[in-house]
Biopython code that builds the backbone (N, CA, C, O; Angstrom):
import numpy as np
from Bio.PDB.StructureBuilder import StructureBuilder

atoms = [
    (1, "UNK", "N", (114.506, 68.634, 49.060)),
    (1, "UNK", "CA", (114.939, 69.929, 48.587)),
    (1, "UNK", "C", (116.322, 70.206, 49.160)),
    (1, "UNK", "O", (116.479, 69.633, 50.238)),
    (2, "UNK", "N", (117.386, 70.928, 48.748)),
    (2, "UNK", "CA", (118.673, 71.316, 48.827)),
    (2, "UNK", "C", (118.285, 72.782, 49.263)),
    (2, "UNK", "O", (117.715, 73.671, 48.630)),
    (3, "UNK", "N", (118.839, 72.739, 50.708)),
    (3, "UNK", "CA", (119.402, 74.009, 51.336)),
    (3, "UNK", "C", (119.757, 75.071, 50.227)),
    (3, "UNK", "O", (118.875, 75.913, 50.056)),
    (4, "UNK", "N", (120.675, 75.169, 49.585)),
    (4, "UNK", "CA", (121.320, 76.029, 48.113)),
    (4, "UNK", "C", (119.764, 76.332, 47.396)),
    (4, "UNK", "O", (119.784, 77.232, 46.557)),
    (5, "UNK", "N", (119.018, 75.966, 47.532)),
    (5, "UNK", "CA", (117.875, 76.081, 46.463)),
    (5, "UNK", "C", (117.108, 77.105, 47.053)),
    (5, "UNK", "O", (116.068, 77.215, 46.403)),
    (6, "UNK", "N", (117.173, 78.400, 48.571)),
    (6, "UNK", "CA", (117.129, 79.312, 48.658)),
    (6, "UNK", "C", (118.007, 80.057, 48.261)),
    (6, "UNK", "O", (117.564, 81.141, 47.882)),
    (7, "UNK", "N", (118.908, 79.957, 48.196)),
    (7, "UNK", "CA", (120.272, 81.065, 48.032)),
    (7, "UNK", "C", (119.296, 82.546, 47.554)),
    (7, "UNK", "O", (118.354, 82.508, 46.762)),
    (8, "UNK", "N", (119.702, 83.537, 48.114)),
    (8, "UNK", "CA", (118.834, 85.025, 47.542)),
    (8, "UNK", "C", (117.598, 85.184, 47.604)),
    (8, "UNK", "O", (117.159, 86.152, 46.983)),
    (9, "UNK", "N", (116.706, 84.391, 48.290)),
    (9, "UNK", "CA", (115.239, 84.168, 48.436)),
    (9, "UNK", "C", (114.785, 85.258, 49.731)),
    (9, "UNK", "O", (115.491, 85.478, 50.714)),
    (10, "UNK", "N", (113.950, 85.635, 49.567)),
    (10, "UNK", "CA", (113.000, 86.585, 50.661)),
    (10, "UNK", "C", (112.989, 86.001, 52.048)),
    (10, "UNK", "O", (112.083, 85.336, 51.545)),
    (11, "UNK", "N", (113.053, 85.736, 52.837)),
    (11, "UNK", "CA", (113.014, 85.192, 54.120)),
    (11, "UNK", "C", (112.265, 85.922, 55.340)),
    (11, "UNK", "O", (112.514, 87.088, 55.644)),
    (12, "UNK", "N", (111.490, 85.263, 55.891)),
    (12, "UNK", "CA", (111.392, 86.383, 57.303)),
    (12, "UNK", "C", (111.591, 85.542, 58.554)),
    (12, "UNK", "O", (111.276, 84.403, 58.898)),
    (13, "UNK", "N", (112.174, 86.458, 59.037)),
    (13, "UNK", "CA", (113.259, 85.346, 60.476)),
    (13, "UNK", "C", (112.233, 85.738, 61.564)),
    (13, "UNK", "O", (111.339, 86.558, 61.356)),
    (14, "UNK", "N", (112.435, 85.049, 62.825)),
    (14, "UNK", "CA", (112.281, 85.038, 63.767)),
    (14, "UNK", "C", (113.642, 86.030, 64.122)),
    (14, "UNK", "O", (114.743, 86.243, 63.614)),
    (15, "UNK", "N", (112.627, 86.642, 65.686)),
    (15, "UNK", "CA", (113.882, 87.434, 66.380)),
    (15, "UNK", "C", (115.451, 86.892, 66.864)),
    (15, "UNK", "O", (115.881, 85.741, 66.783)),
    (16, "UNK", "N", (115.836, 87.559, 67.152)),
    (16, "UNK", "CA", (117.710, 86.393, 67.157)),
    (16, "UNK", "C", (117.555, 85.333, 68.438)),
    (16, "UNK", "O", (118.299, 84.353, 68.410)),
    (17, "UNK", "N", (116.826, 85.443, 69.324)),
    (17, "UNK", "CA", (116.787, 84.309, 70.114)),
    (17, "UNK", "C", (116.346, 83.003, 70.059)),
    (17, "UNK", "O", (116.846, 82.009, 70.586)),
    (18, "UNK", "N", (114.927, 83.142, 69.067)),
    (18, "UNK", "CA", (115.001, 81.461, 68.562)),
    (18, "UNK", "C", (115.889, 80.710, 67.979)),
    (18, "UNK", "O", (116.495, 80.954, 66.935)),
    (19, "UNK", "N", (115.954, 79.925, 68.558)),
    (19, "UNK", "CA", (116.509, 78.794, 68.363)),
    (19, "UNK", "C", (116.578, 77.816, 67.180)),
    (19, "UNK", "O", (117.532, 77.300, 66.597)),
    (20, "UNK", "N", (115.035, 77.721, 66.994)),
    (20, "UNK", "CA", (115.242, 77.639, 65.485)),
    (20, "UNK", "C", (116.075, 78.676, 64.021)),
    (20, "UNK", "O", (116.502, 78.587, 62.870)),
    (21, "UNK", "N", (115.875, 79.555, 65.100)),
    (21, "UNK", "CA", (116.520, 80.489, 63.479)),
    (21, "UNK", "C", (118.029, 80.368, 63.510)),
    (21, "UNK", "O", (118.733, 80.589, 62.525)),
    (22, "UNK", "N", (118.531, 79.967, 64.819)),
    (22, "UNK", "CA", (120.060, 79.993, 65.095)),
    (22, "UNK", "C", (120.755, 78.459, 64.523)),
    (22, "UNK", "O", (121.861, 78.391, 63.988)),
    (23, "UNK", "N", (119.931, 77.394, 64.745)),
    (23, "UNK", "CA", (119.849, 76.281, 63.970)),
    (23, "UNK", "C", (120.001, 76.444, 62.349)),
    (23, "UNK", "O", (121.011, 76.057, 61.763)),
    (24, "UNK", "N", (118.926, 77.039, 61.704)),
    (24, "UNK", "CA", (118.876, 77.198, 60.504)),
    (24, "UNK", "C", (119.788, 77.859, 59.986)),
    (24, "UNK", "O", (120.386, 77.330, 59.049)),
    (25, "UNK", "N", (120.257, 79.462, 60.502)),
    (25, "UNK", "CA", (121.650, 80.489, 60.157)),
    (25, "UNK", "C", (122.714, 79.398, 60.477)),
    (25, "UNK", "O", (123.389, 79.194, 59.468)),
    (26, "UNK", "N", (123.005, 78.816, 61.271)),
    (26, "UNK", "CA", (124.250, 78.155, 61.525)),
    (26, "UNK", "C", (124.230, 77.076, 60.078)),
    (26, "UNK", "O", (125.252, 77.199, 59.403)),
    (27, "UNK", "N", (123.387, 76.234, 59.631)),
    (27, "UNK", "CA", (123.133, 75.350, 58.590)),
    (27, "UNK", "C", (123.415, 75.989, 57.114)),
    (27, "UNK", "O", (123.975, 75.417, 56.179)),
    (28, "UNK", "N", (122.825, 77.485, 57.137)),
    (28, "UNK", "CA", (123.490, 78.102, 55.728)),
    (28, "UNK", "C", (124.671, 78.878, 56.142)),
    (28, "UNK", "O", (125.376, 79.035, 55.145)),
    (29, "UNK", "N", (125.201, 79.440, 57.196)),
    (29, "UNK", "CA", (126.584, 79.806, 56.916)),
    (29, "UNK", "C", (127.343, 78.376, 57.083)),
    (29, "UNK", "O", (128.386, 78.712, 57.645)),
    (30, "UNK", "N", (127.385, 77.249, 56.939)),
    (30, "UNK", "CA", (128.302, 76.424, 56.865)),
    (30, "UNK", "C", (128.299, 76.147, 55.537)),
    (30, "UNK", "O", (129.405, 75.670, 55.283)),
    (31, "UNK", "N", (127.564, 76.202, 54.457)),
    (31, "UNK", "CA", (127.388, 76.190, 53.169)),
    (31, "UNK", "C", (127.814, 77.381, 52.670)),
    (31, "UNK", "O", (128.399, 77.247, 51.595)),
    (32, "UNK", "N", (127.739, 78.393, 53.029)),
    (32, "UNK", "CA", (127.620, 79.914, 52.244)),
    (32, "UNK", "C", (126.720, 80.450, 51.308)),
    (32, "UNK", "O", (126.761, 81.032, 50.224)),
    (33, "UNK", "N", (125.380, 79.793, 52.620)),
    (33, "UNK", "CA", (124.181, 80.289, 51.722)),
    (33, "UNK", "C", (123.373, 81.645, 52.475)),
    (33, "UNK", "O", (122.808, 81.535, 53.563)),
    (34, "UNK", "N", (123.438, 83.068, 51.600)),
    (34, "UNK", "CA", (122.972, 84.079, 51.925)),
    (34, "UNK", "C", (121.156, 84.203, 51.144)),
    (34, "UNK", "O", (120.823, 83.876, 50.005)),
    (35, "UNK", "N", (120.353, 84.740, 52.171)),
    (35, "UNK", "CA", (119.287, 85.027, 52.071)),
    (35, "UNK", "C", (118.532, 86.457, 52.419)),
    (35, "UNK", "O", (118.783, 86.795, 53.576)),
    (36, "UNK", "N", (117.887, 87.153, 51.893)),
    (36, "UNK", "CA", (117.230, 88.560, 51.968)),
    (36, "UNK", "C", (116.760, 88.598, 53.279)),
    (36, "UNK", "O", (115.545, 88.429, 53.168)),
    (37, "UNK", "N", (116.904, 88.664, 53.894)),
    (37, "UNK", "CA", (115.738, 89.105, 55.203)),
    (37, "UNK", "C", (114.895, 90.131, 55.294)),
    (37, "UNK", "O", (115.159, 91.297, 55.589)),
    (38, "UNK", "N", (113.960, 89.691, 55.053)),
    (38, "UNK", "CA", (112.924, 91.325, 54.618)),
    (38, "UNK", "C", (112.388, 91.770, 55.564)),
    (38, "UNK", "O", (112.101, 92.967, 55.574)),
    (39, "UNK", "N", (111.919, 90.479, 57.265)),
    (39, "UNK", "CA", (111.785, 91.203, 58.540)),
    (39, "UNK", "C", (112.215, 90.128, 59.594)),
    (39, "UNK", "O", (112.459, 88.922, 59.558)),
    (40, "UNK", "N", (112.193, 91.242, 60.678)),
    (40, "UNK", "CA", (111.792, 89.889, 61.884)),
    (40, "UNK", "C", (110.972, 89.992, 62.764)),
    (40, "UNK", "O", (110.589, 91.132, 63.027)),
    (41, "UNK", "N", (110.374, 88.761, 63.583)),
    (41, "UNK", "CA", (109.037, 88.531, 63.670)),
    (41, "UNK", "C", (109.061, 87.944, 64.876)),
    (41, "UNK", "O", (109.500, 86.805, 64.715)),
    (42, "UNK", "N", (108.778, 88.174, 66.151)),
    (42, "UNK", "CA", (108.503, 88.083, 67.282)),
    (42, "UNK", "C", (108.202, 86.356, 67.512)),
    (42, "UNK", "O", (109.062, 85.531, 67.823)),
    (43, "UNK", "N", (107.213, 86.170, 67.345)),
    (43, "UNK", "CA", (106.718, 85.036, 67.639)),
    (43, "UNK", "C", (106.242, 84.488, 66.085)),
    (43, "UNK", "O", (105.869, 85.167, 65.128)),
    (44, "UNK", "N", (106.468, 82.331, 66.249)),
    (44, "UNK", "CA", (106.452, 81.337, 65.671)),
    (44, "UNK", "C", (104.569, 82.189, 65.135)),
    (44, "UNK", "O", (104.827, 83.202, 64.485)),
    (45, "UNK", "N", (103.758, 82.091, 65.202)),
    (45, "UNK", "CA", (102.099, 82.641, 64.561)),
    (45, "UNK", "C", (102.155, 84.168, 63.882)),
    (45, "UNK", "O", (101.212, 84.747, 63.343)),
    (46, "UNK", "N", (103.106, 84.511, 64.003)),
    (46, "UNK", "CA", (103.272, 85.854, 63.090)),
    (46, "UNK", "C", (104.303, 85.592, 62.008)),
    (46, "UNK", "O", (104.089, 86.214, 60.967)),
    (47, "UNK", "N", (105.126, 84.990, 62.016)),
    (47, "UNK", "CA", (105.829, 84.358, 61.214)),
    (47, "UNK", "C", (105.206, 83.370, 59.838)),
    (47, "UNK", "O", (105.551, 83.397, 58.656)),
    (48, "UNK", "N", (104.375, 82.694, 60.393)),
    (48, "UNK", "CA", (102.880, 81.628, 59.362)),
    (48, "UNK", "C", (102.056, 83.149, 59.178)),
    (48, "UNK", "O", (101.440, 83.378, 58.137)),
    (49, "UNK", "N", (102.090, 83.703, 59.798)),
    (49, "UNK", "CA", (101.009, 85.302, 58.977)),
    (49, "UNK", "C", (102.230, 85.525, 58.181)),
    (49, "UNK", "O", (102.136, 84.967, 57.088)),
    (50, "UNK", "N", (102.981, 85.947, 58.298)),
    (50, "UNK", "CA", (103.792, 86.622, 57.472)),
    (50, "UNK", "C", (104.247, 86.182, 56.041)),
    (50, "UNK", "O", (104.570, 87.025, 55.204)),
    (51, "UNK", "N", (104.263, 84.817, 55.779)),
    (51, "UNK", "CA", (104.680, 83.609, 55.068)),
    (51, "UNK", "C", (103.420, 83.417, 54.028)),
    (51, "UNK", "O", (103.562, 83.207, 52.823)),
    (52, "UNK", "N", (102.104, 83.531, 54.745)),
    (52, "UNK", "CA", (101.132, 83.263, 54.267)),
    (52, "UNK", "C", (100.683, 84.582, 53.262)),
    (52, "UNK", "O", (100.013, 84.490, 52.234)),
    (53, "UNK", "N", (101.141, 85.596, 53.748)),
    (53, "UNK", "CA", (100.428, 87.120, 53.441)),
    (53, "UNK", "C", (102.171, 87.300, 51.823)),
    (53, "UNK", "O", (102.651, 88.357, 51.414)),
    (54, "UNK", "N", (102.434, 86.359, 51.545)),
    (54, "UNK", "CA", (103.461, 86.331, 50.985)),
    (54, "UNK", "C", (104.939, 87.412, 50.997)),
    (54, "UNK", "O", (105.504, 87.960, 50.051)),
    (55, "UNK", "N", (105.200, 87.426, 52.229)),
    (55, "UNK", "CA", (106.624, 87.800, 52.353)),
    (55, "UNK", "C", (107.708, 87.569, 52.110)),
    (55, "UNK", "O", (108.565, 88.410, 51.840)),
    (56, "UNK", "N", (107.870, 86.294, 52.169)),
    (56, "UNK", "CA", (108.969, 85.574, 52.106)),
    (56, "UNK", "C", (109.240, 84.231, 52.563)),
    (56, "UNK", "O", (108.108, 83.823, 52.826)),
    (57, "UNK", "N", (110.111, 83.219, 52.840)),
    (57, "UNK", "CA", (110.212, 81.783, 53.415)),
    (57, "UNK", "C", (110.112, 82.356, 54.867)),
    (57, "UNK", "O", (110.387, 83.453, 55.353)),
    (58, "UNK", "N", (109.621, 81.213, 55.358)),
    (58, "UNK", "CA", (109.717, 81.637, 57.106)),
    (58, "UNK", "C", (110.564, 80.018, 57.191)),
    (58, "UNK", "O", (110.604, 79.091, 56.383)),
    (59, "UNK", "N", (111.161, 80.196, 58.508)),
    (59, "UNK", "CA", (111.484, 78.897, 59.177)),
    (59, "UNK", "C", (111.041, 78.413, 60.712)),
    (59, "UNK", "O", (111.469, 79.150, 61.600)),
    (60, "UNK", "N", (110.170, 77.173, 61.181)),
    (60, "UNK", "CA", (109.810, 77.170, 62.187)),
    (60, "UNK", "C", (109.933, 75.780, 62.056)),
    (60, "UNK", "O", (110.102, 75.107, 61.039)),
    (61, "UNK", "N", (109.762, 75.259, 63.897)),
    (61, "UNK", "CA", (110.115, 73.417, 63.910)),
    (61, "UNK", "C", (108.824, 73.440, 63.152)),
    (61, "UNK", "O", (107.910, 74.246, 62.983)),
    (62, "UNK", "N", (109.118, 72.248, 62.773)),
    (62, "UNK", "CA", (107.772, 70.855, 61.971)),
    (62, "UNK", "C", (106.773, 70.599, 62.683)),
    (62, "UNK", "O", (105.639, 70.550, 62.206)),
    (63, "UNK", "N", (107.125, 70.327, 64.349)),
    (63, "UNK", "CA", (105.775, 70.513, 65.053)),
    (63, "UNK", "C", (104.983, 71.558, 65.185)),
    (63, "UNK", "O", (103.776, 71.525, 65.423)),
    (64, "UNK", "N", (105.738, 72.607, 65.014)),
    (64, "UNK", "CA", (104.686, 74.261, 65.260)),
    (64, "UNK", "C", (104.203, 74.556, 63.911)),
    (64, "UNK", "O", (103.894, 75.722, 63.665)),
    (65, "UNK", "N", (104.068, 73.450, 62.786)),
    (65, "UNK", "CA", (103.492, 73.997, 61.506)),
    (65, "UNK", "C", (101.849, 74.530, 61.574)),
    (65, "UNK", "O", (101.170, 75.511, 61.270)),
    (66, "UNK", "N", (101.725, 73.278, 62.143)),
    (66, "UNK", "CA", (100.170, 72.980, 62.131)),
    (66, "UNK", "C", (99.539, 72.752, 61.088)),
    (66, "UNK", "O", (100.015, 72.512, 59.978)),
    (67, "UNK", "N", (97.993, 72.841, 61.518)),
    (67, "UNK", "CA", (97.306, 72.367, 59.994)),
    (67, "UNK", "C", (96.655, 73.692, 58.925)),
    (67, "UNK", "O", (95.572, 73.802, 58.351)),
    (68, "UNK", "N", (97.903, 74.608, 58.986)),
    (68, "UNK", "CA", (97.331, 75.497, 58.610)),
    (68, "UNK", "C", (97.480, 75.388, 56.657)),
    (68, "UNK", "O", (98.619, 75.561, 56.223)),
    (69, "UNK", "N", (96.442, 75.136, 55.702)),
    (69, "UNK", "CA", (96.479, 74.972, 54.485)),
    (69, "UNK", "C", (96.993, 76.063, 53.557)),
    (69, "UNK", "O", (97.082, 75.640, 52.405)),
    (70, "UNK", "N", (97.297, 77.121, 53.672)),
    (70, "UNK", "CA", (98.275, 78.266, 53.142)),
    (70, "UNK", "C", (99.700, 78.075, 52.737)),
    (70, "UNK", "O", (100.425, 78.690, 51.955)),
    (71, "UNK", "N", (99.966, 76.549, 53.865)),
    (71, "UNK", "CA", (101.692, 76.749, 54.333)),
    (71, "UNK", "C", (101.876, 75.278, 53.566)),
    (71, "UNK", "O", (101.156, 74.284, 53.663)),
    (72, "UNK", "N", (103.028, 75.464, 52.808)),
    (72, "UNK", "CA", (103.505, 73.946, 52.518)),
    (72, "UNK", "C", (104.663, 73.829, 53.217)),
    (72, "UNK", "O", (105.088, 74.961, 53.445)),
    (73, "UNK", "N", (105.412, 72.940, 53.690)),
    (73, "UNK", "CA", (106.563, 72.663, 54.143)),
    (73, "UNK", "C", (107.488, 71.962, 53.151)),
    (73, "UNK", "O", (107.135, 71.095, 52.352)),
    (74, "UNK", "N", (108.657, 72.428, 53.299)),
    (74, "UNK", "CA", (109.913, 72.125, 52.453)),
    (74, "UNK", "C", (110.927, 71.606, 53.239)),
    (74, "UNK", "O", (111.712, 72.186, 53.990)),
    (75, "UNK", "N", (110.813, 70.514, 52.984)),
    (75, "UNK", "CA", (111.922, 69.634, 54.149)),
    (75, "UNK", "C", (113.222, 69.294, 53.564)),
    (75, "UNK", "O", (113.214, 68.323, 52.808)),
    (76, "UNK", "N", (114.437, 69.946, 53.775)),
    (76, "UNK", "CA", (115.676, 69.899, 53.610)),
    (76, "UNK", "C", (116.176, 68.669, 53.562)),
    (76, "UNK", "O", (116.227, 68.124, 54.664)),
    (77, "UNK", "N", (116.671, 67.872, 52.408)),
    (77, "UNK", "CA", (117.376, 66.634, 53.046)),
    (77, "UNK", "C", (118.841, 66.576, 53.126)),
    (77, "UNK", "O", (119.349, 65.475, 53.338)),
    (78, "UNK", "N", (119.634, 67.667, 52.978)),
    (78, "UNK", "CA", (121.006, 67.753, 52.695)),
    (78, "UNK", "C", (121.677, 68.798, 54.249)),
    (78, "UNK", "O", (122.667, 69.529, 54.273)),
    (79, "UNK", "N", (120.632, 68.464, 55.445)),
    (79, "UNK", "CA", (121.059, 69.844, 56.054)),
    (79, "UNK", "C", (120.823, 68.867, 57.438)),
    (79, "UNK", "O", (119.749, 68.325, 57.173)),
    (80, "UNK", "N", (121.226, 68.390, 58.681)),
    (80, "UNK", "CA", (120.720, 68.858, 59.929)),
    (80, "UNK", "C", (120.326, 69.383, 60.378)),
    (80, "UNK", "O", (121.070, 70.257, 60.824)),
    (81, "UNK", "N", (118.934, 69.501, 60.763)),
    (81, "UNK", "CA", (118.642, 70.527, 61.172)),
    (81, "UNK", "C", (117.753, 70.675, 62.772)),
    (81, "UNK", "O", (117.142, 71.618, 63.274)),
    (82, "UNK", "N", (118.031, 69.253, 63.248)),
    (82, "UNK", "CA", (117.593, 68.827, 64.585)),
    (82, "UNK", "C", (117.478, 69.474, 65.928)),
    (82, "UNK", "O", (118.612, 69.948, 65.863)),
    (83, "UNK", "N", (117.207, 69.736, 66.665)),
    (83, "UNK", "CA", (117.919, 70.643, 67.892)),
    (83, "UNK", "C", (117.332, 69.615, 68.559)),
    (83, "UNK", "O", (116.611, 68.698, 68.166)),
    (84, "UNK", "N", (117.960, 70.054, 70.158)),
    (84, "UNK", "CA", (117.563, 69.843, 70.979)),
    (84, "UNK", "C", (116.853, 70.249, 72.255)),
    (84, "UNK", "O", (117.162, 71.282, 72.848)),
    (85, "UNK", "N", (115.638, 69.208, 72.788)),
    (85, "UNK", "CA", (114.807, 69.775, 73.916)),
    (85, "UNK", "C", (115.142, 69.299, 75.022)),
    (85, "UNK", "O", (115.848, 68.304, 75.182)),
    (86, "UNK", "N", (114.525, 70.168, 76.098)),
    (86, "UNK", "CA", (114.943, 69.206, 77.603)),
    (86, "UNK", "C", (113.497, 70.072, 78.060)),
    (86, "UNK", "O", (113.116, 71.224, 77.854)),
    (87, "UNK", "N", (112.858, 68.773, 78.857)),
    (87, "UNK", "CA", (112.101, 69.310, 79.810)),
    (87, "UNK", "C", (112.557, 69.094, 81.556)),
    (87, "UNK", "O", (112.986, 68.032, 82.009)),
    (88, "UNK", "N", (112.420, 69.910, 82.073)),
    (88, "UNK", "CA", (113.159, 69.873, 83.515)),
    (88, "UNK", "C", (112.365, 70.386, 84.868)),
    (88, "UNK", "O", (111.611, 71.347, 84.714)),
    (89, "UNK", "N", (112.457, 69.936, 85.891)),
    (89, "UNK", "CA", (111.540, 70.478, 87.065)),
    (89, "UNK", "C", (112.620, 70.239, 88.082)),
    (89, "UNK", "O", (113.522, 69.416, 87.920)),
    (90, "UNK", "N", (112.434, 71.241, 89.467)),
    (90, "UNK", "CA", (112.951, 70.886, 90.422)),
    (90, "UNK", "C", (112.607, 69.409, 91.115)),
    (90, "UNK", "O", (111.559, 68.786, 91.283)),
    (91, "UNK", "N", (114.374, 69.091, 91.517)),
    (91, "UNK", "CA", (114.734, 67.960, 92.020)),
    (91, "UNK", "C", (113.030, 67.239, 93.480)),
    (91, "UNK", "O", (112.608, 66.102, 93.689)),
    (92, "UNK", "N", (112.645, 68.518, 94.042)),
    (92, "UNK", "CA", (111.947, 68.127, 94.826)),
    (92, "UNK", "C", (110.210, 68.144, 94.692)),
    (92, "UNK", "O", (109.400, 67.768, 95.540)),
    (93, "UNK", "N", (109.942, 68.724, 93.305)),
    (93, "UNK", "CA", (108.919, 68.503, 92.384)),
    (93, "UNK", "C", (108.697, 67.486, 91.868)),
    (93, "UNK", "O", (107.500, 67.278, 91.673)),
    (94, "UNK", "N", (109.627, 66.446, 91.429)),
    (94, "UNK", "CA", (109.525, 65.329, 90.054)),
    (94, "UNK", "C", (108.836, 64.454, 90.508)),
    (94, "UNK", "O", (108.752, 63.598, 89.628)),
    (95, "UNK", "N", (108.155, 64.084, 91.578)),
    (95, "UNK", "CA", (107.568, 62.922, 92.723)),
    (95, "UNK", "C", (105.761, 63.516, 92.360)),
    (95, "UNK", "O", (104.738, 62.834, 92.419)),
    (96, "UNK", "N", (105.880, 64.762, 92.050)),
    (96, "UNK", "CA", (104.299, 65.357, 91.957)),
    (96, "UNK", "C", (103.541, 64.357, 90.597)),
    (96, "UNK", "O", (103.951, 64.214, 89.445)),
    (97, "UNK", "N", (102.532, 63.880, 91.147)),
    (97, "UNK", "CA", (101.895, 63.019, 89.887)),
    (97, "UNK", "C", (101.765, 64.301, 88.517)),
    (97, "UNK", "O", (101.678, 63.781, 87.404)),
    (98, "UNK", "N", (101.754, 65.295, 88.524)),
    (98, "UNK", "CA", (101.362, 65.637, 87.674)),
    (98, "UNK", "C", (102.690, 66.067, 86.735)),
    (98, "UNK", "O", (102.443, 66.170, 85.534)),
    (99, "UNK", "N", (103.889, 66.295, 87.103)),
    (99, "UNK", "CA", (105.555, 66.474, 86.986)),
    (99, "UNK", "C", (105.354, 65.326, 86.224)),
    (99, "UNK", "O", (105.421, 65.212, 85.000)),
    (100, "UNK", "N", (105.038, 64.275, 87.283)),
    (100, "UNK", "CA", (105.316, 62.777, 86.529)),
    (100, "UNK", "C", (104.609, 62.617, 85.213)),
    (100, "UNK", "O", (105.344, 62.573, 84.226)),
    (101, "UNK", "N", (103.473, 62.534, 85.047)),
    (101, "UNK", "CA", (102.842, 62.665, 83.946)),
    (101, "UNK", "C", (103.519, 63.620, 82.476)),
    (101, "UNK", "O", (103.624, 63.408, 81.268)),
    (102, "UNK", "N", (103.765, 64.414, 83.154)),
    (102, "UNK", "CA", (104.558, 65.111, 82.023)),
    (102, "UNK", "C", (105.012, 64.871, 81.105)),
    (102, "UNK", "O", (104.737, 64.913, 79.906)),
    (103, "UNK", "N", (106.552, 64.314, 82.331)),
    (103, "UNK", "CA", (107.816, 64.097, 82.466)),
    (103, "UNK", "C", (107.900, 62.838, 81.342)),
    (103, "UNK", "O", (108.691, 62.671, 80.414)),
    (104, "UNK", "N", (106.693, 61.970, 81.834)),
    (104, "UNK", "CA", (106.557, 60.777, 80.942)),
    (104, "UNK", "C", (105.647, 60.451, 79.494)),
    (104, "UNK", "O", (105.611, 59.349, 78.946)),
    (105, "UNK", "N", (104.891, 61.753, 79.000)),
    (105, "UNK", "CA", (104.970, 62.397, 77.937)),
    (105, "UNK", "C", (105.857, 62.132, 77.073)),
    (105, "UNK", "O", (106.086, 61.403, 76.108)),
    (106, "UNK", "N", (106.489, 63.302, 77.983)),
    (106, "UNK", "CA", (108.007, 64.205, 76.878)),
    (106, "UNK", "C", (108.574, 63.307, 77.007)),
    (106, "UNK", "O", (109.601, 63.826, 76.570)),
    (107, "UNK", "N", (109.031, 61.844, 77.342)),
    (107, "UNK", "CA", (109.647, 61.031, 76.850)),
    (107, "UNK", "C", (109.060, 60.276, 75.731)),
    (107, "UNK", "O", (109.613, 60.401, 74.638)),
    (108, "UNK", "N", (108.368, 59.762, 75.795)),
    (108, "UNK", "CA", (107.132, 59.350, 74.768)),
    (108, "UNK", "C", (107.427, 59.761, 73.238)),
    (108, "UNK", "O", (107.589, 59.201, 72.154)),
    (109, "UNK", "N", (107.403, 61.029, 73.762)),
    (109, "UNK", "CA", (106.990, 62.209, 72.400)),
    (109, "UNK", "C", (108.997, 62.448, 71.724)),
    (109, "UNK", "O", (109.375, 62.305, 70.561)),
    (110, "UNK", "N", (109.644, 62.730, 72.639)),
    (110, "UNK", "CA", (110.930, 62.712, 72.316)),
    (110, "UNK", "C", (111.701, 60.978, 71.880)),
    (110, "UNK", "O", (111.971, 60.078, 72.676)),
    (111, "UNK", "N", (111.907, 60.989, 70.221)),
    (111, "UNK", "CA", (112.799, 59.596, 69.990)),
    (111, "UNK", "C", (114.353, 59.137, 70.602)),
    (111, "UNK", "O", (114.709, 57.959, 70.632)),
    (112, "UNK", "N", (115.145, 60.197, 71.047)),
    (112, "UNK", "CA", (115.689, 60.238, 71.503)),
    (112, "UNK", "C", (115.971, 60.896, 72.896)),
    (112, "UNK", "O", (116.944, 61.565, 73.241)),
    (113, "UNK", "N", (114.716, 60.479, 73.693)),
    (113, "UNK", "CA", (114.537, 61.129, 75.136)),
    (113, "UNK", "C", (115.796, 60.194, 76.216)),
    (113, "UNK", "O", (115.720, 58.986, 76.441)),
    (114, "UNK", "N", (116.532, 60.820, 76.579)),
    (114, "UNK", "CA", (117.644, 60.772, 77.652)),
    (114, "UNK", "C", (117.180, 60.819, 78.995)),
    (114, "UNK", "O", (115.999, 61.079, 79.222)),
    (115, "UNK", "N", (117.822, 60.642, 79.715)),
    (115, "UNK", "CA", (118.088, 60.938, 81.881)),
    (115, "UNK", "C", (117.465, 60.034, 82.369)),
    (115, "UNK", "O", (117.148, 58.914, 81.969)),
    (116, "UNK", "N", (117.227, 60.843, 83.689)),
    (116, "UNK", "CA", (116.763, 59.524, 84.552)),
    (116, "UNK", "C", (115.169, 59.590, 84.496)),
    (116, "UNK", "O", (114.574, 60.663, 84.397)),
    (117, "UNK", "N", (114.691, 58.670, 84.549)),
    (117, "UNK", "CA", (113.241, 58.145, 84.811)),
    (117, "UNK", "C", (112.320, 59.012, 85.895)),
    (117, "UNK", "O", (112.316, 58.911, 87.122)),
    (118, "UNK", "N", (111.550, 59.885, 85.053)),
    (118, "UNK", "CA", (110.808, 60.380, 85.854)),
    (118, "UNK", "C", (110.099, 60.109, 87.631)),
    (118, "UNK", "O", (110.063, 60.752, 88.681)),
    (119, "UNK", "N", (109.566, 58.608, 87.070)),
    (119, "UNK", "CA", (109.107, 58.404, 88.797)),
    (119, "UNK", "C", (110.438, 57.785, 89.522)),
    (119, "UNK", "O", (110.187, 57.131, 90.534)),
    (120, "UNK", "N", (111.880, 57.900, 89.138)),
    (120, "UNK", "CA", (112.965, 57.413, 90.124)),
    (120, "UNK", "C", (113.595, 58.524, 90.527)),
    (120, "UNK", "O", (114.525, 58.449, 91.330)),
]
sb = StructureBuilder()
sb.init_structure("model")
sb.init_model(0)
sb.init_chain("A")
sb.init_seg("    ")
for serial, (resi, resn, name, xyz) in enumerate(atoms, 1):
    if name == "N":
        sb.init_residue(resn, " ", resi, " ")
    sb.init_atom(name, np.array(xyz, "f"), 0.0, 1.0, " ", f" {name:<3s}", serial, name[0])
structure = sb.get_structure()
């Protein structure tokens, strides 16, 4: 699907601090694509209520979709829309087996996981 293929569509945003929504606004003002905003919505599970109860498009990462059957996802192929994560602990924490465990997760889980090696 093409970004442009909302242009004027209902939308309901997340509040201005996610990250995702600052991702996504930054992706249509580089196009000059304007959208309705009909609300905004605290948290990523009121947003899938809101979407579902037919408001408007919501936008949230791909992992926080879930398996909820109401929601289809529309995956942009003309847009970046990647961000980035960091998971982080104090320098004198990272030795804790359970830090470690984490730590070595979120590398796992991240394709492009960076730094230094958890148990070094």
């Amino acid at each position: 699907m093409a970004l442009a293929e909302i242009q004027d569509q209902p939308m309901v945003w997340r509040t201005g601090g996610s990250v995702t929504r600052r991702v996504f606004e930054r992706a249509l003002a580089e196009r000059g694509i304007t959208v309705q905003v009909v609300m905004e919505i605290n948290t990523r599970e009121a947003t899938r209520e809101a979407v579902a109860a037919g408001f408007g498009l919501g936008v949230i990462a791909e992992n926080e979709l879930g398996g909820d059957e109401r929601l289809v996802m529309l995956p942009f192929g003309d847009a970046d829309l990647r961000m980035t994560l960091y998971a982080v602990c104090l320098r004198e924490r990272r030795r804790l087996p359970t830090v470690r465990a984490f730590m070595a997760v979120a590398q796992e889980d991240g394709p492009e996981a960076k730094g230094p090696n958890p148990a070094g």
